[in-house]
N, C-alpha and C positions, 0 to 999 in steps of 0.2 A: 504494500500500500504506500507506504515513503517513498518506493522506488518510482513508482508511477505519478505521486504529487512531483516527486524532482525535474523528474523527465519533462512532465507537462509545462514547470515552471521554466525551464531551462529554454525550453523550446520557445515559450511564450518571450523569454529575454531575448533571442534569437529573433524573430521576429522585430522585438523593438529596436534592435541595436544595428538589424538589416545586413545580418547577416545567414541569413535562412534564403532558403529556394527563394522567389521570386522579386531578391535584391534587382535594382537596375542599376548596373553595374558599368555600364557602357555611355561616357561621361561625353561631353561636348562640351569644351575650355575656351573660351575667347584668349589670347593670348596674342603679343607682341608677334607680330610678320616673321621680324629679325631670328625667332625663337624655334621655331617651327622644324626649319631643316637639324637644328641640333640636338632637339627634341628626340626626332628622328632615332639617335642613338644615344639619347641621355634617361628617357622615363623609361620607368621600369612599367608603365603600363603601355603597350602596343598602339602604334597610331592606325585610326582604321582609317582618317579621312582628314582633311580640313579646305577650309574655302580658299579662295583666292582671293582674297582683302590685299588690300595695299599696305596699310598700318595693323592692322589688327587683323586675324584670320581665327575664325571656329574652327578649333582642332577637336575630333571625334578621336576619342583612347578607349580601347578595351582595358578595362580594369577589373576584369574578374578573377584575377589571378596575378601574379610576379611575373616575369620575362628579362631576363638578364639579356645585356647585348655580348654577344661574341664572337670571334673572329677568326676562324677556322683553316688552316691548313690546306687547300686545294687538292692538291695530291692523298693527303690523309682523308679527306670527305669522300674523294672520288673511291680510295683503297677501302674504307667502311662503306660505301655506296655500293659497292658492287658485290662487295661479300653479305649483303643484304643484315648488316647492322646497326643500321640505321635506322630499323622500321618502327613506326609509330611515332617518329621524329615532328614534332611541329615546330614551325619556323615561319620567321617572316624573310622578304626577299626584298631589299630596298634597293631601287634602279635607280640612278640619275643620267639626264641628259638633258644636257644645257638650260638647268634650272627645272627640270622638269621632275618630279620624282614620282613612280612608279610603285606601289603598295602593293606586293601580293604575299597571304597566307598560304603557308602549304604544309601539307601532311605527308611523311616519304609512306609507302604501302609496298612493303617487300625490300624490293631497289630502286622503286619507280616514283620520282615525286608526282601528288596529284596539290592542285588548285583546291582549299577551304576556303567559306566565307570566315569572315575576320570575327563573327559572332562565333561561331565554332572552334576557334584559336585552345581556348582553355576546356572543351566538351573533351 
């Protein structure tokens, strides 16, 4: 009977503190233009998206989880890539051209990376 008042309390705290199922987790930041590309690889929460503002830009973060940035080996990704140990690997892919930067999430599947949405990043 204690065990189940706790639970129920515990769970009810969860809820207030929004940190239970149905948090909205996935934030939109108004922040500085200049801020943005370093953003890029400074938040530990994933950038899904942001405008194109001149001075200011709304930057969309997945924040449902941690995401460390790091910088990987070429030849070592490709040596685990192909020996298929890299599977269930989520990652983001940041591309730049001439100002232009490029967001994709991906999940490897065996040895084969596929395309996730950025909501799926942390599922």
């Amino acid at each position: 009977m204690k065990t189940t008042h706790a639970v129920l309390i515990f769970g009810g705290l969860c809820l207030v503190q929004g940190t239970a199922i149905g948090q909205d987790c996935i934030k939109t930041i108004n922040q500085g233009a200049a801020t943005v590309a370093l953003g890029l690889y400074e938040q530990q929460c994933p950038t899904i998206s942001f405008s194109s503002g001149v001075i200011t830009k709304d930057v969309k973060y997945n924040c449902c989880g941690s995401a460390p940035t790091i910088r990987v080996n070429g030849a070592d990704w490709e040596t685990l890539r192909k020996a298929g140990k890299l599977d269930g690997l989520r990652y983001q892919v940041i591309t730049n051209d001439s100002s232009t930067y490029t967001l994709t999430f991906r999940k490897m599947v065996n040895d084969t990376p596929t395309t996730i949405s950025a909501e799926d990043f942390f599922k």
